[in-house]
C-alpha positions in Angstrom: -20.6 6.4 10.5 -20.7 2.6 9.8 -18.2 0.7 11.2 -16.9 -0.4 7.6 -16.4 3.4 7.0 -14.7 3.7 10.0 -12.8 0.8 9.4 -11.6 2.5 6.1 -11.0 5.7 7.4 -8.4 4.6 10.0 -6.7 2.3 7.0 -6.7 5.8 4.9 -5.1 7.0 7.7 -2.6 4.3 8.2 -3.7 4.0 12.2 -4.2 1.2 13.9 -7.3 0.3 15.5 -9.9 -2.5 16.8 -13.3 -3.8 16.3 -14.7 -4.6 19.0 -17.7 -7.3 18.1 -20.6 -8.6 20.4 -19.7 -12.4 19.3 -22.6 -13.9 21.9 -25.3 -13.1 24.2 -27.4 -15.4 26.5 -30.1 -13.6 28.4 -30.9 -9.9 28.2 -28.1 -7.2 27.5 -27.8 -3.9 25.6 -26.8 -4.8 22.4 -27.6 -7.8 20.4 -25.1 -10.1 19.4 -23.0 -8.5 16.1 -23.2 -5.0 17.2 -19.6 -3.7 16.8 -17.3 -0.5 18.1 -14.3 0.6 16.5 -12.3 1.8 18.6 -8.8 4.1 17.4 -6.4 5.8 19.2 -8.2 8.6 20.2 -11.6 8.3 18.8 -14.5 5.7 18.7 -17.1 4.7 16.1 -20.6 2.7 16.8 -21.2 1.0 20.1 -21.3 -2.2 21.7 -24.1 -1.0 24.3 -22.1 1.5 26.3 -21.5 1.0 30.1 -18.7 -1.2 31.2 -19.1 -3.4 28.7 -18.1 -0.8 26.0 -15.5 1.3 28.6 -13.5 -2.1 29.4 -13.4 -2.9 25.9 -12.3 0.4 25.2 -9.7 0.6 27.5 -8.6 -2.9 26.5 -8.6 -2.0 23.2 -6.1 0.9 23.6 -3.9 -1.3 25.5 -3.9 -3.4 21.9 -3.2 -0.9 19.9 -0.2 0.1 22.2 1.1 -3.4 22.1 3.7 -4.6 19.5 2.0 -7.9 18.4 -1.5 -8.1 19.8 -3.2 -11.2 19.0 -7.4 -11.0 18.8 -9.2 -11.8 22.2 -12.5 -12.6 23.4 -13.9 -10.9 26.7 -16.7 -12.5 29.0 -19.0 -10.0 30.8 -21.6 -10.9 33.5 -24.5 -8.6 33.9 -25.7 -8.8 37.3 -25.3 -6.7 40.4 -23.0 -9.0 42.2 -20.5 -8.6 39.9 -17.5 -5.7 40.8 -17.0 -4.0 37.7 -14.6 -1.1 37.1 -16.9 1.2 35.2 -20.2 1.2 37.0 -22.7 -1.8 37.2 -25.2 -3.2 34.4 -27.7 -5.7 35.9 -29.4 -6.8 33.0 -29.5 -10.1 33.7 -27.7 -11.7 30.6 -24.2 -12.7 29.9 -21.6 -11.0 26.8 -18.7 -12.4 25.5 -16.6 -9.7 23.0 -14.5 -10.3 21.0 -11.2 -7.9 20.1 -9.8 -8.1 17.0 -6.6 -5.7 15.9 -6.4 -3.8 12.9 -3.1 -2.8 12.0 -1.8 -0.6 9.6 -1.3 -2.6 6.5 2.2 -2.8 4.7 3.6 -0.8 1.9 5.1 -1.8 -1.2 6.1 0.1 -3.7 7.3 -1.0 -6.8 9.4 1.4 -9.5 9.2 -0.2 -13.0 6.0 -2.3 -13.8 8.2 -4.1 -16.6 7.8 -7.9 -17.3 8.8 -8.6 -13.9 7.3 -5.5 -12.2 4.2 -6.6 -13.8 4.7 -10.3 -12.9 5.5 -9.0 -8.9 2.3 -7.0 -8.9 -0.2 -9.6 -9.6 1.7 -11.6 -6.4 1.7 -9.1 -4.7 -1.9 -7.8 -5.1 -3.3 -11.1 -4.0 -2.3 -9.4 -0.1 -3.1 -7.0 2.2 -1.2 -4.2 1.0 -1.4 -0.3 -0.2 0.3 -1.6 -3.3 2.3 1.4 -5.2 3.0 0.9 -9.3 5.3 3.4 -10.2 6.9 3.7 -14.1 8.1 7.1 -16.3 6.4 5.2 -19.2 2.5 5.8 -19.8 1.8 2.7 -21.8 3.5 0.2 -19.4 0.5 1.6 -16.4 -2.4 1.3 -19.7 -5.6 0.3 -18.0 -5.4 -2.8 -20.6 -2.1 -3.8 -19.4 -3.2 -3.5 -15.5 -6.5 -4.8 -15.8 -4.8 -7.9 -14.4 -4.8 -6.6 -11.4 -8.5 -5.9 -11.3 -9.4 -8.5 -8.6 -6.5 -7.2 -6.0 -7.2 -8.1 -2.4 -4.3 -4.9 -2.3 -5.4 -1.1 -2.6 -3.6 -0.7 -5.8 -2.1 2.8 -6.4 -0.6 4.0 -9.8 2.2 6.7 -10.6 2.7 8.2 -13.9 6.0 9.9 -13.7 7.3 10.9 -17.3 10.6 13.0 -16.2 11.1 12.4 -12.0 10.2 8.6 -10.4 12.0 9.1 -7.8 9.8 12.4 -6.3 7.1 9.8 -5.9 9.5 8.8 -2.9 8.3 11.6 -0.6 5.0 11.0 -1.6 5.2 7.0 0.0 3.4 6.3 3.2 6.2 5.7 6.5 7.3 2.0 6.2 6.9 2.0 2.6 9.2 -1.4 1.3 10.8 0.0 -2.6 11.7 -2.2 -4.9 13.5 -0.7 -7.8 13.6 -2.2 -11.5 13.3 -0.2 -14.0 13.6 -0.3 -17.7 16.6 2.0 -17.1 20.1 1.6 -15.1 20.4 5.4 -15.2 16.7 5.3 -13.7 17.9 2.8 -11.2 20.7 4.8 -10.2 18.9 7.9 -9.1 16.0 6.2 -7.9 18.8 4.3 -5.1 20.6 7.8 -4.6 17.4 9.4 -4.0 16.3 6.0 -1.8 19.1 6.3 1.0 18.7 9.9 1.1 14.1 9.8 2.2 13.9 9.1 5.4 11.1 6.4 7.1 11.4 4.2 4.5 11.1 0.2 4.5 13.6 -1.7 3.1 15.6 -0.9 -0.4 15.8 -3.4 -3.0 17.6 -3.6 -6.0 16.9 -5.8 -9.1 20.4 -6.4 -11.1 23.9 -8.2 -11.5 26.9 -8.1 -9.3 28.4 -6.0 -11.7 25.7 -3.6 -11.6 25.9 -3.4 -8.3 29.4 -3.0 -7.9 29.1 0.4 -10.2 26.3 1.5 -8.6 28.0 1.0 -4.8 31.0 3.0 -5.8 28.9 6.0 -7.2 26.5 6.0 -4.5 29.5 6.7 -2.3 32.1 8.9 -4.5 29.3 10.9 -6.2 26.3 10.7 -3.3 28.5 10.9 -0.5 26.9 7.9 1.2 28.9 6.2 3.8 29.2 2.3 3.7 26.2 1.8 6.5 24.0 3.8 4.4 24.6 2.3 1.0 24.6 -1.5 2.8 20.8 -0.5 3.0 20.1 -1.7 -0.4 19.5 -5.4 -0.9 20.8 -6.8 -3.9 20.3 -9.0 -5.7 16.6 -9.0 -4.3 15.1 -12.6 -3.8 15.8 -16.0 -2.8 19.3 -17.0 -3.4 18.6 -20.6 -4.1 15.9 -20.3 -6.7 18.0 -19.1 -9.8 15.0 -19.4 -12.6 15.6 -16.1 -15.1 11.6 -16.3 -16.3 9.7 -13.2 -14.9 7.6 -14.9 -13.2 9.9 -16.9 -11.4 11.9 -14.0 -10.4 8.6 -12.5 -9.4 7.5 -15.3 -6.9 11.2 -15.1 -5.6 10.6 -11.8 -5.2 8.0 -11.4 -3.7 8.7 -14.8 -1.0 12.3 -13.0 0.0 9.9 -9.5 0.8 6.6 -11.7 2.7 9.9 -13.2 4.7 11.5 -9.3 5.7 7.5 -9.0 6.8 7.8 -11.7 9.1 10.7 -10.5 10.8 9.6 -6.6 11.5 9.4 -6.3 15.0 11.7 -8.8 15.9 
């Protein structure tokens, strides 16, 4: 397997990972600068030259993918036989330097109702990093015409037809997922928030809408859904930045979408 397919395959399976890169070589040494390992939790694709080169890397690798916030790093090797290494000696006469880099498990967003401002949220949204989730119970708001927009997304864009039940997509939503909820339909809304509070492993909930909205919403969620207070307080609404107050969709978008890059920065905190 190439290390781009095994790169893939651990993103596919939302694990973390490294690749593990021969950045230099001076002198002789097993593999030729470029040569790359990626290394997973419990398995390993390619090689770097095995030896100690490629067990310390691995080890050092796994110690990244345990860490909260690991940060790339780059790895000097001397191959000679004076040199104590931990897994066995390579005396080819060169010097490596590897470099580490982490590959986390990209971020989930999903987003129910691709309306005007659903539509305006996705194309910010698509220019990240992102296993980006379009849901809507209309077919021609998720038309290829309409989302051809989105053809040149750096984000894995996925897209959910649900005619009768949006809110069983909710089970279907990798762990961490982040919902936004806006759809063409308060009553759609409703259960979609209901349904929210009750799927565990979510991200966070937010809410598109007026205080008044809200307010209705808040007291059914916990007369009819038997939410306590804790649980409902889960929902963020209104969603966005308080002080930019522009009604336009794509300014609600980009408030949006700044108020849910800012909740990314702060995971793990």
């Amino acid at each position: 397997m190439t290390w781009v397919a095994a790169v893939a395959r651990l993103r596919a399976r939302r694990e973390s990972g490294v690749l593990v890169t021969v950045a230099t070589v001076r002198g002789h040494a097993p593999r030729e600068a470029g040569a790359k390992l990626v290394v997973g939790q419990t398995e390993t694709w390619g090689s770097i030259g095995g030896g100690n080169i490629e067990a310390v890397s691995i080890d050092r690798a796994r110690e990244m993918i345990a860490a909260s916030r690991p940060e790339p790093e780059l790895i000097d090797f001397a191959l000679n036989d004076k040199v104590i290494n931990q897994h066995g000696v390579q005396c080819c006469g060169g010097t490596v330097s590897v470099l580490l880099e982490p590959l986390p498990v990209v971020r989930a967003v999903a987003i129910f109702g691709v309306g005007h401002v659903g539509l305006e949220l996705a194309r910010v949204l698509a220019r990240q990093d992102l296993d980006l989730h379009l849901i809507d119970s209309r077919s021609d708001i998720l038309s290829k015409q309409r989302l051809d927009v989105l053809a040149d997304a750096v984000a894995q864009v996925h897209v959910h037809h649900t005619p009768l039940l949006p809110e069983e997509v909710l089970e279907e939503l990798p762990p961490g997922t982040h919902v936004l909820i806006m759809t063409h339909d308060h009553a759609e809304d409703a259960a979609l928030c209901d349904a929210a509070l009750r799927t565990p492993r979510l991200g966070s909930i937010g809410l598109i809408g007026s205080a008044a909205k809200w307010m209705r919403f808040r007291k059914r969620l916990v007369t009819e859904g038997g939410h306590d207070e804790a649980t409902v307080d889960r929902i963020k609404t209104p969603i966005g930045l308080a002080d930019i107050t522009g009604k336009e969709p794509a300014t609600i978008a980009v408030s949006v979408a700044a108020d849910l890059l800012r909740t990314f920065e702060t995971e793990g905190d």
